[in-house]
N, CA, C and O atoms as a Maestro MAE file, in Angstrom:
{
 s_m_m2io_version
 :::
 2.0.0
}

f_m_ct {
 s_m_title
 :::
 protein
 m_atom[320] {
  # First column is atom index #
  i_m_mmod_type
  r_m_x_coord
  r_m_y_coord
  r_m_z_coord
  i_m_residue_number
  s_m_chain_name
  s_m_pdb_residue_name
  s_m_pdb_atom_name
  i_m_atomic_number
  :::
  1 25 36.532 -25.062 55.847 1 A "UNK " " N  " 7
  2 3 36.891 -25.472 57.193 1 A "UNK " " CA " 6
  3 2 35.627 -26.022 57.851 1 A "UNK " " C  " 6
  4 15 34.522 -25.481 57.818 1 A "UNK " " O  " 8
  5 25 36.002 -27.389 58.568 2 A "UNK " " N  " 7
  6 3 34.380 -27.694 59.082 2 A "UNK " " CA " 6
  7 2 34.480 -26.941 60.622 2 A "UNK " " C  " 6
  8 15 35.307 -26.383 61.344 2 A "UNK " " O  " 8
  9 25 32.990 -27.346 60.596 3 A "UNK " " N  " 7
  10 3 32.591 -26.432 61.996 3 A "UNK " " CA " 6
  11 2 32.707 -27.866 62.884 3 A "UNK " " C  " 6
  12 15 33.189 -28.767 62.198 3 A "UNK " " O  " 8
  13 25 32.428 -28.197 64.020 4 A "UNK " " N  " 7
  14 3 32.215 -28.971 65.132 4 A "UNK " " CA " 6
  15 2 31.977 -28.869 66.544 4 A "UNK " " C  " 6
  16 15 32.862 -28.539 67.333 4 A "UNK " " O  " 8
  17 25 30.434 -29.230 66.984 5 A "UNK " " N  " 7
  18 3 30.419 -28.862 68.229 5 A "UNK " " CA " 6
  19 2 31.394 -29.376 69.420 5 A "UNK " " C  " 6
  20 15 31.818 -30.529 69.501 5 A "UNK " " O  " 8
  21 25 31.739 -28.104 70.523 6 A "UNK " " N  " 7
  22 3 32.416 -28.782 71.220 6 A "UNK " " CA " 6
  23 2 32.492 -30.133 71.933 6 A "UNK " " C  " 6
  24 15 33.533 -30.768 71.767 6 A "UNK " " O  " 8
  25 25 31.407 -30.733 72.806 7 A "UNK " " N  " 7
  26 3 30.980 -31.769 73.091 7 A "UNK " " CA " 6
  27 2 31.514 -33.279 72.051 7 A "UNK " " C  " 6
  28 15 31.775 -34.406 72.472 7 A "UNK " " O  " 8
  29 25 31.542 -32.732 70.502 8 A "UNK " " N  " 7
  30 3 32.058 -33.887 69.719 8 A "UNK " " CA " 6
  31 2 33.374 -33.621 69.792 8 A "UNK " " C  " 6
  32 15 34.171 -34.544 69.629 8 A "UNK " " O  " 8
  33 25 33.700 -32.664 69.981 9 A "UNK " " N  " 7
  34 3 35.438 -32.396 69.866 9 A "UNK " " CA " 6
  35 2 36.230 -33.263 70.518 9 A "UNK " " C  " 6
  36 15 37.131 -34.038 70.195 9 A "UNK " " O  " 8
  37 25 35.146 -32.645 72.491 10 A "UNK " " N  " 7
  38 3 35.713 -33.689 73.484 10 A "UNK " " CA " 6
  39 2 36.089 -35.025 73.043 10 A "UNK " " C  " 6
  40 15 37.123 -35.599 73.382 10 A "UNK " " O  " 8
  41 25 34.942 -35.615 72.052 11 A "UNK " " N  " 7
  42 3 35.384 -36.874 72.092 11 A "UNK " " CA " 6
  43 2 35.499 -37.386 71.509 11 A "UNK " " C  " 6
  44 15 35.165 -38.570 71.476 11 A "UNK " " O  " 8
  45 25 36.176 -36.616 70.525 12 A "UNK " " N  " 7
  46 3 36.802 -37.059 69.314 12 A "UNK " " CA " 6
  47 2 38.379 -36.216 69.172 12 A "UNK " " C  " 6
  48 15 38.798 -35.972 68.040 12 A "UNK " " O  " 8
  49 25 39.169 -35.817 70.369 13 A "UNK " " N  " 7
  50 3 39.942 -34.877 70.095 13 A "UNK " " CA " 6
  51 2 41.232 -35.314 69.119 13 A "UNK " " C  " 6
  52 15 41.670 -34.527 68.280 13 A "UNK " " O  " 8
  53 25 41.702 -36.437 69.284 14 A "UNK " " N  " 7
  54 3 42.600 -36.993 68.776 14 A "UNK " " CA " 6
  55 2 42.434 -36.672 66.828 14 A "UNK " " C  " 6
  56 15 43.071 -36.175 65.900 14 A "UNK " " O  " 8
  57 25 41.140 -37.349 67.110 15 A "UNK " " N  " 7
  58 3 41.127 -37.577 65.215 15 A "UNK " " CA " 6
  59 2 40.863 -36.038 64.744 15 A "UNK " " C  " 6
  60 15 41.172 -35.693 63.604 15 A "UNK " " O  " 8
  61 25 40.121 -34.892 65.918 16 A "UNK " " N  " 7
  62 3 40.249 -33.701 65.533 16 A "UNK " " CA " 6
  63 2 41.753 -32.971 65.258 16 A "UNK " " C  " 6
  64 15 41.986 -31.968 64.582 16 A "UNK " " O  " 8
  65 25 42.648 -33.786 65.984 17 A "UNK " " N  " 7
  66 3 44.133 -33.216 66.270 17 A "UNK " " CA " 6
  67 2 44.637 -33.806 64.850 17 A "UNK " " C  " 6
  68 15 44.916 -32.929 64.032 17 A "UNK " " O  " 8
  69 25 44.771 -34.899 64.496 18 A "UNK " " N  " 7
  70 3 44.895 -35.404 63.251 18 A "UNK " " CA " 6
  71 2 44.410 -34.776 62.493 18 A "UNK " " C  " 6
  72 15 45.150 -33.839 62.190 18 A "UNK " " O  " 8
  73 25 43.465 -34.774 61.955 19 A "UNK " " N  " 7
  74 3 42.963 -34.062 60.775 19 A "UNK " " CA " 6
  75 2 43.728 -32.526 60.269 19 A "UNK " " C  " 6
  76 15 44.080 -32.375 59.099 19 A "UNK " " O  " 8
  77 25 43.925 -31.415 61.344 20 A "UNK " " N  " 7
  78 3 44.217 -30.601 61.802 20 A "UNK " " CA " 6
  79 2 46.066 -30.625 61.141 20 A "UNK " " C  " 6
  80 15 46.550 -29.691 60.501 20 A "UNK " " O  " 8
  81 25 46.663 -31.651 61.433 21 A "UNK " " N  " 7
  82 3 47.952 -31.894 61.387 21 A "UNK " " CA " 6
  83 2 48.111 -32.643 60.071 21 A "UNK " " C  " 6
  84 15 49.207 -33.175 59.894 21 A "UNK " " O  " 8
  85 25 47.008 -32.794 58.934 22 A "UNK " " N  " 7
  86 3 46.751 -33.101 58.040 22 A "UNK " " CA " 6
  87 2 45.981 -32.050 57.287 22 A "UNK " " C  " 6
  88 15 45.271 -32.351 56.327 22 A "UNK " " O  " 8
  89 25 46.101 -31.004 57.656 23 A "UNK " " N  " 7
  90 3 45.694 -29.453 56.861 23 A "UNK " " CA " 6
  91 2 44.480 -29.005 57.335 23 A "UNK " " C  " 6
  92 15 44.229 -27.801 57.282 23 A "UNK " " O  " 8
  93 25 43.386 -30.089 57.966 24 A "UNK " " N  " 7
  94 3 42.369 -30.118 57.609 24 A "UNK " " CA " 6
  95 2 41.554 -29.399 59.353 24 A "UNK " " C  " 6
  96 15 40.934 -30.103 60.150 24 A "UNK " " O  " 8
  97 25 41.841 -27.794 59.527 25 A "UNK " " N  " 7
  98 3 41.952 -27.507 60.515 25 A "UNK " " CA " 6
  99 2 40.013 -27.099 61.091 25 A "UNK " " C  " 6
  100 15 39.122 -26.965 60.253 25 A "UNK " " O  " 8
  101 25 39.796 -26.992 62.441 26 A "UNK " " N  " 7
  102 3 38.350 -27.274 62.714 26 A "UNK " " CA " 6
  103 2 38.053 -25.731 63.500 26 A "UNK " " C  " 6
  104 15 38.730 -24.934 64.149 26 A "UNK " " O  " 8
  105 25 36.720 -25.824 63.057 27 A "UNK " " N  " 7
  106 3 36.383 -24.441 64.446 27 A "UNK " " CA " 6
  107 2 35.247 -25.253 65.051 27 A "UNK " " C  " 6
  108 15 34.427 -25.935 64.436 27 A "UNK " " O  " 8
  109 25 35.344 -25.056 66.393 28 A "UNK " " N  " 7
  110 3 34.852 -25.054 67.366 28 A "UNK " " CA " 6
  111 2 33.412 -24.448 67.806 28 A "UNK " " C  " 6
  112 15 33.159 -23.261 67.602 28 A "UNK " " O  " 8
  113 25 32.708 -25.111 68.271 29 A "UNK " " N  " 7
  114 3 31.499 -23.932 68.245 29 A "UNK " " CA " 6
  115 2 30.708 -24.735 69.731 29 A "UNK " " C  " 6
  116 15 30.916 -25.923 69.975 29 A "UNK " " O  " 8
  117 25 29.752 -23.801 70.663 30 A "UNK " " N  " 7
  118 3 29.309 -23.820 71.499 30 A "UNK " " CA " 6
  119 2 27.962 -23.279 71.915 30 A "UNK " " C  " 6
  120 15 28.180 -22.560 72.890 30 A "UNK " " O  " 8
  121 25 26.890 -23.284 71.683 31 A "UNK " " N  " 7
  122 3 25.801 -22.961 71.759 31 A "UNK " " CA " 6
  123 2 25.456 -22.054 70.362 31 A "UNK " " C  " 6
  124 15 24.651 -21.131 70.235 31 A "UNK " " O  " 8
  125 25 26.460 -22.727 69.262 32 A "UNK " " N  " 7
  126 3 25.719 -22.600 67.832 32 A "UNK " " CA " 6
  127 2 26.937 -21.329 67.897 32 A "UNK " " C  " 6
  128 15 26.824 -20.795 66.794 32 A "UNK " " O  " 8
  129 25 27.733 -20.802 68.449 33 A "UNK " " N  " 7
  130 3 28.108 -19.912 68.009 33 A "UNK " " CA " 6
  131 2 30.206 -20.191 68.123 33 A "UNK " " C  " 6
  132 15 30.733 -20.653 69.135 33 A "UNK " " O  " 8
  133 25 30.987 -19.782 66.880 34 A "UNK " " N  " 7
  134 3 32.250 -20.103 67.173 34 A "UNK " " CA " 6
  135 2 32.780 -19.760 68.172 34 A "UNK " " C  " 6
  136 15 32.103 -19.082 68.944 34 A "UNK " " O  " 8
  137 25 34.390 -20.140 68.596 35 A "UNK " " N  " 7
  138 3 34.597 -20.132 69.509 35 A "UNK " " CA " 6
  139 2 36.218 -20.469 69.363 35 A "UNK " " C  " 6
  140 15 37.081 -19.636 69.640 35 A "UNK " " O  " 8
  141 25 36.444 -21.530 68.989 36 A "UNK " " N  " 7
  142 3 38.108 -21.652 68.888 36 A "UNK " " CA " 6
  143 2 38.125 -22.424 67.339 36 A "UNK " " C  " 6
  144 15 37.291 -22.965 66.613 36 A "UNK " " O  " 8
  145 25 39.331 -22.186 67.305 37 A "UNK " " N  " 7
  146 3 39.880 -23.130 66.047 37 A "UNK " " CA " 6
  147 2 41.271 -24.171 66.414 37 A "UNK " " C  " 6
  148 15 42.408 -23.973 66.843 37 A "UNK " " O  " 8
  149 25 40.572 -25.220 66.036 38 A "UNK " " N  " 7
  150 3 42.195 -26.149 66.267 38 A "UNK " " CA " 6
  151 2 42.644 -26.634 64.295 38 A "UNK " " C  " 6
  152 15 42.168 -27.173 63.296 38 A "UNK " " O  " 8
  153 25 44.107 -25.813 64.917 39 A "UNK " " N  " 7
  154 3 44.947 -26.245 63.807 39 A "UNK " " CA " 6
  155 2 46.250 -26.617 63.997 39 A "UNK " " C  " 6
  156 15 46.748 -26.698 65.119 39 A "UNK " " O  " 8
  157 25 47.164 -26.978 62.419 40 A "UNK " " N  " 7
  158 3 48.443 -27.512 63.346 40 A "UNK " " CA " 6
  159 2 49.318 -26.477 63.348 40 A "UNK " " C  " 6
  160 15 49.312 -25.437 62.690 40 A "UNK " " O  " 8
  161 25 50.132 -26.919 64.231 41 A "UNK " " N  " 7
  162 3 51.452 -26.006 65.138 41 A "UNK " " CA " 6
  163 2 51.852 -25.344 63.971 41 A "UNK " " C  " 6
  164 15 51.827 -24.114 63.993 41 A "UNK " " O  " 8
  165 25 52.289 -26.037 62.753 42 A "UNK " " N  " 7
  166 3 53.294 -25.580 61.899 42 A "UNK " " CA " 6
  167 2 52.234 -23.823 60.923 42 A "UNK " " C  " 6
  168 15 52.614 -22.719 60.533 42 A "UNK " " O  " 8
  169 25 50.995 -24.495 60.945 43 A "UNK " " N  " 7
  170 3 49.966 -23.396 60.099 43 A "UNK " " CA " 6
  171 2 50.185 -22.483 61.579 43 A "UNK " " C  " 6
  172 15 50.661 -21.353 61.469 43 A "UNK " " O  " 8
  173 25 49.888 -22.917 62.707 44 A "UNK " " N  " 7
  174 3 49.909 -21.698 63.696 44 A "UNK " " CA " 6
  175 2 51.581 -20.892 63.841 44 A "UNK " " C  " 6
  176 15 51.656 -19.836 64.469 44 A "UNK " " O  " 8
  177 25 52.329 -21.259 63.463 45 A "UNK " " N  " 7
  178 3 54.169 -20.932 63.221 45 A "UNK " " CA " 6
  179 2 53.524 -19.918 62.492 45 A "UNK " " C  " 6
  180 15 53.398 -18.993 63.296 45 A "UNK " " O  " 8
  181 25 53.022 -19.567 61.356 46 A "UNK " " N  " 7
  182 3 52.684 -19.271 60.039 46 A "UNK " " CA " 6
  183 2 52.155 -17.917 60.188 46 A "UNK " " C  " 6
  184 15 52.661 -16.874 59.777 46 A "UNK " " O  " 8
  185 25 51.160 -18.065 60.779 47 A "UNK " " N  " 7
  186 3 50.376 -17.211 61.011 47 A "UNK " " CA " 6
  187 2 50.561 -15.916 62.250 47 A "UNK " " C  " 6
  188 15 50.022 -14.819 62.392 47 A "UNK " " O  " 8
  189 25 51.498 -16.599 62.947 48 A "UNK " " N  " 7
  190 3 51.883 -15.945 64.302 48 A "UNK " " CA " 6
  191 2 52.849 -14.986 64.029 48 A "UNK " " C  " 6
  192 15 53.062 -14.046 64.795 48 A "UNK " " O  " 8
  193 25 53.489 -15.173 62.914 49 A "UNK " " N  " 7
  194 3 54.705 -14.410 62.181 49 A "UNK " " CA " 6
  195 2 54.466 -13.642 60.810 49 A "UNK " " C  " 6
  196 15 55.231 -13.589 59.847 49 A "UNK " " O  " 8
  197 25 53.331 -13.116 60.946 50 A "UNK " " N  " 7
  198 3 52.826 -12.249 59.752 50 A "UNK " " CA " 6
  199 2 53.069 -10.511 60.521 50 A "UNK " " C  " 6
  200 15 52.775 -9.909 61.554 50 A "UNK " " O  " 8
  201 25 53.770 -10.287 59.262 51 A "UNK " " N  " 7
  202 3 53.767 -8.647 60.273 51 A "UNK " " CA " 6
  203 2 52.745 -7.882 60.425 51 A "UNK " " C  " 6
  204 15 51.813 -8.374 59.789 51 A "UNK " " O  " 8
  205 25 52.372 -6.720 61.057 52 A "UNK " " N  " 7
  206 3 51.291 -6.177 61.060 52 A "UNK " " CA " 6
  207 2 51.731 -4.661 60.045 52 A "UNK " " C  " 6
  208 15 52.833 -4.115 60.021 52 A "UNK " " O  " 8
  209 25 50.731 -4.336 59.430 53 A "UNK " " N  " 7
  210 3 50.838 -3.189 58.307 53 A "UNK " " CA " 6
  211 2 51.792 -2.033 58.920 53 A "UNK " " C  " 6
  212 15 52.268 -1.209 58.138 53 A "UNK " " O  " 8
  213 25 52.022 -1.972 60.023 54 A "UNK " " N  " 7
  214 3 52.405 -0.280 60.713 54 A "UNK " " CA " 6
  215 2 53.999 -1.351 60.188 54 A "UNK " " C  " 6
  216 15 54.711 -0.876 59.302 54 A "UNK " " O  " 8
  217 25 54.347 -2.584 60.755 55 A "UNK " " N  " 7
  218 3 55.766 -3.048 60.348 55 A "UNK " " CA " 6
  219 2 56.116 -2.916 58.731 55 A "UNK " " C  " 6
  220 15 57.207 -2.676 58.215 55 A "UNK " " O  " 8
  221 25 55.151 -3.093 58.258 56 A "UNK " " N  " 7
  222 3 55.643 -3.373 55.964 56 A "UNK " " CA " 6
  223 2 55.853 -1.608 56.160 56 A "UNK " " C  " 6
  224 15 56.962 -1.116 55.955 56 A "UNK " " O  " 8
  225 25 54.657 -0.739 56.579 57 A "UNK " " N  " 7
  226 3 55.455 0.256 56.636 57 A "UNK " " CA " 6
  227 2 56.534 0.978 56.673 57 A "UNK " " C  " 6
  228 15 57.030 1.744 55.847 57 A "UNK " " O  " 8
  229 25 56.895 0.605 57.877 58 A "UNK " " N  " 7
  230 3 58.150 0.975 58.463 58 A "UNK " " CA " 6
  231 2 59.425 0.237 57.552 58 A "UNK " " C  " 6
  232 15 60.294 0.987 57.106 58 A "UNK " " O  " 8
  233 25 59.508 -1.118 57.310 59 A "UNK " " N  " 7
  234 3 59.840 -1.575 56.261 59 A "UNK " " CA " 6
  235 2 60.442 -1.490 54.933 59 A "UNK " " C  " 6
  236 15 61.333 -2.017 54.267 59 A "UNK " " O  " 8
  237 25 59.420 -0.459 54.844 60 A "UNK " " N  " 7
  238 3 59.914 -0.145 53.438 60 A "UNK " " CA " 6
  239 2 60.889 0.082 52.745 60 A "UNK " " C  " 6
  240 15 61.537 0.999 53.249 60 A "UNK " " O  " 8
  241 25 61.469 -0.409 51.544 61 A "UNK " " N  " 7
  242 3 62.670 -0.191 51.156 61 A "UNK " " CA " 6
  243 2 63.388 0.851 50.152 61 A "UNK " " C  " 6
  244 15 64.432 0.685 49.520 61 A "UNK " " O  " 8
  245 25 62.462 2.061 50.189 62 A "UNK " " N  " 7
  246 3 62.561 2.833 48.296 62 A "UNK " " CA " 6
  247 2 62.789 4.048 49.596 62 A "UNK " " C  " 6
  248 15 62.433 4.050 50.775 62 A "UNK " " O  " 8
  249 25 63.311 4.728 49.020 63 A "UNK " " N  " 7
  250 3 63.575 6.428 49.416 63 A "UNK " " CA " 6
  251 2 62.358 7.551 49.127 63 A "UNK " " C  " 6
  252 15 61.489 7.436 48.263 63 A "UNK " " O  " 8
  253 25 62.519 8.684 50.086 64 A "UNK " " N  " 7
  254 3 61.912 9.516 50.408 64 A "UNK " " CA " 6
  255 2 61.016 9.681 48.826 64 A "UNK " " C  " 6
  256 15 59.790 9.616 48.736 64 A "UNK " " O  " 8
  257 25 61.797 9.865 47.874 65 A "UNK " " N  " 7
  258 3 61.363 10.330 46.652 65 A "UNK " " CA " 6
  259 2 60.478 9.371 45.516 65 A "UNK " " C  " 6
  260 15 60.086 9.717 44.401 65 A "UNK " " O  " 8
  261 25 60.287 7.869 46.298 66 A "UNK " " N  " 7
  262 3 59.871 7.125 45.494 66 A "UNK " " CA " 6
  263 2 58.033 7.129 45.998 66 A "UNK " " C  " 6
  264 15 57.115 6.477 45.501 66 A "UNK " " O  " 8
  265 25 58.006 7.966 46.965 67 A "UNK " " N  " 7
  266 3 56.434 8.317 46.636 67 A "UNK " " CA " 6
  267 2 56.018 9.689 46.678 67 A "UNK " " C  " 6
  268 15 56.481 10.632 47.320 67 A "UNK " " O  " 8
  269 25 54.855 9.612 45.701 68 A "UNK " " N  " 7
  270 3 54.512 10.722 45.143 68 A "UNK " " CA " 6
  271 2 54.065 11.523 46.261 68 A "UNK " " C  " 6
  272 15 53.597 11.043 47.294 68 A "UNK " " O  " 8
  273 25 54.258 13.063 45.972 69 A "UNK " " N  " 7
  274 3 53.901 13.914 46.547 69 A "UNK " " CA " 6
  275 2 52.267 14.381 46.938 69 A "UNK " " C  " 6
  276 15 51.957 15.071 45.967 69 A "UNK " " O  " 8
  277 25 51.266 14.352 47.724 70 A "UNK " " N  " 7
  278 3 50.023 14.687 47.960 70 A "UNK " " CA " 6
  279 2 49.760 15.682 47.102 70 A "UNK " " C  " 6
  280 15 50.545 16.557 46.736 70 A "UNK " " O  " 8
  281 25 48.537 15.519 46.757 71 A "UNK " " N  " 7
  282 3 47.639 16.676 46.085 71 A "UNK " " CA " 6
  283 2 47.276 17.566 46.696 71 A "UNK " " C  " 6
  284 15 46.470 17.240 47.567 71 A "UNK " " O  " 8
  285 25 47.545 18.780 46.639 72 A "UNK " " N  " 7
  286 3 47.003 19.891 47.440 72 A "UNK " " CA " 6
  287 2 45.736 20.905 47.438 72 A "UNK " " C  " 6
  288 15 45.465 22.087 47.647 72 A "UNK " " O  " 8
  289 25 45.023 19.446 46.999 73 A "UNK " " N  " 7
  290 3 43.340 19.461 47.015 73 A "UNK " " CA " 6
  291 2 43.042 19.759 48.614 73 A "UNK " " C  " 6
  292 15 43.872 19.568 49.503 73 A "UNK " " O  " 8
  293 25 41.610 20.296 48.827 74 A "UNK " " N  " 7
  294 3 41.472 19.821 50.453 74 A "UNK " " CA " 6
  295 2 40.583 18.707 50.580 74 A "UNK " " C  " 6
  296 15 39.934 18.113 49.718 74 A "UNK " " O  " 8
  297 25 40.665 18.552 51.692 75 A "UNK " " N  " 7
  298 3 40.015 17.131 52.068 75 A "UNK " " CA " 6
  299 2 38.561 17.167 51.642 75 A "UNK " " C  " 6
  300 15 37.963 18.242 51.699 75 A "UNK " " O  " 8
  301 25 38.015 16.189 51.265 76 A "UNK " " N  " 7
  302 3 36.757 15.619 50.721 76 A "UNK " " CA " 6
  303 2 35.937 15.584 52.130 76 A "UNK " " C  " 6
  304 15 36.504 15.108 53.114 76 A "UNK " " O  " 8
  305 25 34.590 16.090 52.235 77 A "UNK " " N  " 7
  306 3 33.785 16.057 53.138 77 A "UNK " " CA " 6
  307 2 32.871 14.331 53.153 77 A "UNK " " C  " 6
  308 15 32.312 13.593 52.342 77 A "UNK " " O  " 8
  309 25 33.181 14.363 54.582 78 A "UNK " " N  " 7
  310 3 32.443 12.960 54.789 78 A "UNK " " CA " 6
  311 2 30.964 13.071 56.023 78 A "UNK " " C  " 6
  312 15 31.007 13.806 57.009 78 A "UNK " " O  " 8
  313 25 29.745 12.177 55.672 79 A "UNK " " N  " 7
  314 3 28.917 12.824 56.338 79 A "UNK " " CA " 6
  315 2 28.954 11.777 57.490 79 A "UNK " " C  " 6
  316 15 28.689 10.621 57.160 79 A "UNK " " O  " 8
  317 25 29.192 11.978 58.561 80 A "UNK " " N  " 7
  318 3 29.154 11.035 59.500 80 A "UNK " " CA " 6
  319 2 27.231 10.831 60.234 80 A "UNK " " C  " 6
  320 15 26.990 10.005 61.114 80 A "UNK " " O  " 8
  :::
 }
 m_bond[319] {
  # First column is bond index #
  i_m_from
  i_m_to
  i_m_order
  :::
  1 1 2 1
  2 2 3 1
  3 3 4 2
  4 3 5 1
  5 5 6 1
  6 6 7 1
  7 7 8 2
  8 7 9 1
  9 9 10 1
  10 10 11 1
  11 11 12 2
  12 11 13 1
  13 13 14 1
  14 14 15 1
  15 15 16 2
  16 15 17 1
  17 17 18 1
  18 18 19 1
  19 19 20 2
  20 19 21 1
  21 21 22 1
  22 22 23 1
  23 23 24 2
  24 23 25 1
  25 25 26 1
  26 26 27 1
  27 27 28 2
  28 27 29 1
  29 29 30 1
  30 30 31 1
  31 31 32 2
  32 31 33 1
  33 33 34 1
  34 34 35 1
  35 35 36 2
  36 35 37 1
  37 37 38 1
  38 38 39 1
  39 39 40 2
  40 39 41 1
  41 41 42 1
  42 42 43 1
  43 43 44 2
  44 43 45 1
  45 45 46 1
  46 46 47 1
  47 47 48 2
  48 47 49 1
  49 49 50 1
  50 50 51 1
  51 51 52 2
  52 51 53 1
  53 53 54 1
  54 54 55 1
  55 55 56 2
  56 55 57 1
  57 57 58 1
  58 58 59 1
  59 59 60 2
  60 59 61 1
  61 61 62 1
  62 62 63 1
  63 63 64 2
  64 63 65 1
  65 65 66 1
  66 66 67 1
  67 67 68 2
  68 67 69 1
  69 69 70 1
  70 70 71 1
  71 71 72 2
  72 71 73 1
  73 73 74 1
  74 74 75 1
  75 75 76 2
  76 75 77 1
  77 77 78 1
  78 78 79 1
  79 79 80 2
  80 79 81 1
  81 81 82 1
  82 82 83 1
  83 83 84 2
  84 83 85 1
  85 85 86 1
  86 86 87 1
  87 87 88 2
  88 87 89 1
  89 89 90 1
  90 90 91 1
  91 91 92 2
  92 91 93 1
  93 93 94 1
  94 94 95 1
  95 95 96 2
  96 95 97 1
  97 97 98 1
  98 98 99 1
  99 99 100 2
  100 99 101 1
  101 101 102 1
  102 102 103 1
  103 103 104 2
  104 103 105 1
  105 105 106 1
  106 106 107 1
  107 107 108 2
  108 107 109 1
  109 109 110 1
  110 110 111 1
  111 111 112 2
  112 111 113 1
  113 113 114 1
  114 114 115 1
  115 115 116 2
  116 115 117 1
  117 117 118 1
  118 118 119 1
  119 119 120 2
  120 119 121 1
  121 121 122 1
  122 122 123 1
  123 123 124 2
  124 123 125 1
  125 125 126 1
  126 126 127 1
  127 127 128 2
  128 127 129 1
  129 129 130 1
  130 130 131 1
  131 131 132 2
  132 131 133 1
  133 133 134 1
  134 134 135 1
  135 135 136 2
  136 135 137 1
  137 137 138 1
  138 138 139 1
  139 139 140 2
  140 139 141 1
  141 141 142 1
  142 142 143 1
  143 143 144 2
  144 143 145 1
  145 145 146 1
  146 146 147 1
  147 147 148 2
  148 147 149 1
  149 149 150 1
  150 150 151 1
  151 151 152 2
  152 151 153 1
  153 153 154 1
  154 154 155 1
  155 155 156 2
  156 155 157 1
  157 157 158 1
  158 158 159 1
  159 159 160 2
  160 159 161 1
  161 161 162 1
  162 162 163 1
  163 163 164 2
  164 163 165 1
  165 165 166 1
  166 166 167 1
  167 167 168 2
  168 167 169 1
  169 169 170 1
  170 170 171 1
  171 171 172 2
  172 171 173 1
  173 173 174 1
  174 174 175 1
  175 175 176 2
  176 175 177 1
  177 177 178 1
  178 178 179 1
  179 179 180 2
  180 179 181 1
  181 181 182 1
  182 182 183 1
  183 183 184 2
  184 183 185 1
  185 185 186 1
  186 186 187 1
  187 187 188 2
  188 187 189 1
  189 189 190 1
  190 190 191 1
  191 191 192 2
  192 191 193 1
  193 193 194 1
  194 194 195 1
  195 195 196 2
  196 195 197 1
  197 197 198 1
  198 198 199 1
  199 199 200 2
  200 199 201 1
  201 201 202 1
  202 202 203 1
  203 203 204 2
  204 203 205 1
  205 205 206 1
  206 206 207 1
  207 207 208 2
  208 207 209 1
  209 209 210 1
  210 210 211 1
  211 211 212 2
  212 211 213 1
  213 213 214 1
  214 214 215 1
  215 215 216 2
  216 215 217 1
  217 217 218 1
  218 218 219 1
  219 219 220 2
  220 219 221 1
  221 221 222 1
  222 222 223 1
  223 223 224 2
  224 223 225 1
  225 225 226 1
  226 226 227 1
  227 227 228 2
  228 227 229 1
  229 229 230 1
  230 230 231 1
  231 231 232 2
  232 231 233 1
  233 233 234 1
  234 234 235 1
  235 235 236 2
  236 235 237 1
  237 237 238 1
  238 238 239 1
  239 239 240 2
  240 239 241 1
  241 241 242 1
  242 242 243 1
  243 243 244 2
  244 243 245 1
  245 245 246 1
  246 246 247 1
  247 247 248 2
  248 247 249 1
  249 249 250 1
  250 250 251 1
  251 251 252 2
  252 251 253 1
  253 253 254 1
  254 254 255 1
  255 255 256 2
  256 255 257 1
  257 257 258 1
  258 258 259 1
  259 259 260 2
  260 259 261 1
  261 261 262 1
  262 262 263 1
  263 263 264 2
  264 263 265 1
  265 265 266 1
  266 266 267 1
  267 267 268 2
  268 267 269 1
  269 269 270 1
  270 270 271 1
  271 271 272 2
  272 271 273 1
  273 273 274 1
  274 274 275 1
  275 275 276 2
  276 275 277 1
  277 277 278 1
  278 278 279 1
  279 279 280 2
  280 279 281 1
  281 281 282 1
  282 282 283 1
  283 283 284 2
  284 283 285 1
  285 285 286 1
  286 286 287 1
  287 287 288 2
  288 287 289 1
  289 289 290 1
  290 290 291 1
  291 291 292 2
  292 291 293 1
  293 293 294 1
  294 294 295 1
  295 295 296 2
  296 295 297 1
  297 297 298 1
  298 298 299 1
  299 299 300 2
  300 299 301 1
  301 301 302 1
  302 302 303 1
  303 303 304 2
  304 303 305 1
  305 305 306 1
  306 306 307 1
  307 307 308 2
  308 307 309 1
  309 309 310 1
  310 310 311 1
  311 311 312 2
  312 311 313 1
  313 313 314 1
  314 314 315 1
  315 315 316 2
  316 315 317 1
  317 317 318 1
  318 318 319 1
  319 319 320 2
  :::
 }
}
């Protein structure tokens, strides 16, 4: 993905919008550091409609018995 400062974006937005709508999506950057990304509508459709893990969870399609039962080890010490 190319980078592009904002200032060229301004003025180049069109062929940035093109490109973008031709796969070829841009990030944005502003005093060297990112900032936005322009891509097209259809990749942003895409992405906007990904479930989040707590949903595949919930989701799930196998019964109570299709996962295994915990080990009744105790918990492993962690050193914070």
């Amino acid at each position: 993905m190319r980078e592009i400062q904002l200032k060229d974006a301004k003025a180049t937005l069109s062929a940035v919008v093109d490109q973008a709508v031709r796969g070829n999506p841009a990030v944005i950057t502003r005093h060297g550091r990112r900032q936005a990304v322009v891509l097209s509508y259809e990749e942003y459709e895409k992405l906007s409609h990904v479930p989040s893990f707590g949903q595949l969870l919930a989701a799930f399609p196998g019964e109570e018995g299709d996962i295994p039962a915990r080990a009744g080890k105790p918990p492993r010490a962690v050193d914070l």
